[in-house]
C-alpha positions, 0 to 999 in steps of 0.5 A: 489489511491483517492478511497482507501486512505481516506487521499485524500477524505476530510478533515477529521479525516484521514488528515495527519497534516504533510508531512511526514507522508502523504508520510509514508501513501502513501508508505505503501498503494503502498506497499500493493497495488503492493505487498499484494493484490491479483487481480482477473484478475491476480490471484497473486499481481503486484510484482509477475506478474512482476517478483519484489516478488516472494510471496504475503507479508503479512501486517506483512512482509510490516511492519516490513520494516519500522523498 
């Protein structure tokens, strides 16, 4: 998580200033990570090898939860 988010690397333009927001960032890119992103060995996300999806979501479909 460390090499994707630049929220964990330095002190940079990315810091987030508040807590909350920190853990608004970190859900999403979990969200991602598990649900959107195809892996090569996989060939599907996490969620769909688990059984938890049973599509790869779009960044679209990951947002419109937040609402």
């Amino acid at each position: 998580m460390r090499m994707s988010m630049r929220r964990f690397t330095r002190l940079t333009n990315a810091f987030s200033k508040k807590v909350e927001n920190l853990a608004h960032a970190v859900s999403l890119h979990f969200m991602f990570y598990n649900f959107g992103r195809i892996y090569k060995t996989l060939r599907v996300p996490p969620a769909m090898e688990a059984g938890g999806s049973d599509h790869v979501w779009t960044l679209e479909e990951i947002a419109a939860l937040t609402d």
